[in-house]
N, C-alpha and C positions, 0 to 999 in steps of 0.2 A: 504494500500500500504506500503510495507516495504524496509526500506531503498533507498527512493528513492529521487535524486537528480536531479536540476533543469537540469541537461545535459542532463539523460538519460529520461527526461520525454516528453512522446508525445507531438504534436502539435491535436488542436483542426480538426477533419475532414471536419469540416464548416468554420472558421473563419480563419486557419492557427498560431491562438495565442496558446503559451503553457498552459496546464491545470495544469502544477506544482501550480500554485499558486492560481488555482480557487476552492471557497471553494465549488462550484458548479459545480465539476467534475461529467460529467457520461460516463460511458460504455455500448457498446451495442455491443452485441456476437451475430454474426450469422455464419452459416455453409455454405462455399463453396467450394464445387467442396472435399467437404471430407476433410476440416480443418477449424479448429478455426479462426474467423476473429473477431478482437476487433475495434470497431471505440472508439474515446474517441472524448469526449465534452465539452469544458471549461464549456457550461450552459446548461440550459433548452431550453431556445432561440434557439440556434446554433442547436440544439437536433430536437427542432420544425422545424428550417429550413432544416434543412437534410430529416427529415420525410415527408414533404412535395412535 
């Protein structure tokens, strides 16, 4: 991630905490509807409960 600061950094899609400062940031791309959709994840956890 480049240049990026704690303002403009997403919020987690499961927990609503910001992932600027998790060192267990993830992303997951999927397609809808014919455009790029990014979820981001402060962890694994939040990742695991989203997927569930």
């Amino acid at each position: 991630m480049a240049d990026s600061t704690d303002e403009d950094s997403p919020d987690c899609r499961q927990c609503g905490d910001s992932v600027a400062s998790s060192s267990d940031y993830r992303v997951v791309t999927t397609v809808e509807d014919g455009e790029a959709v990014y979820h981001h994840f402060c962890s694994d956890d939040c990742l695991e409960s989203w997927e569930a």
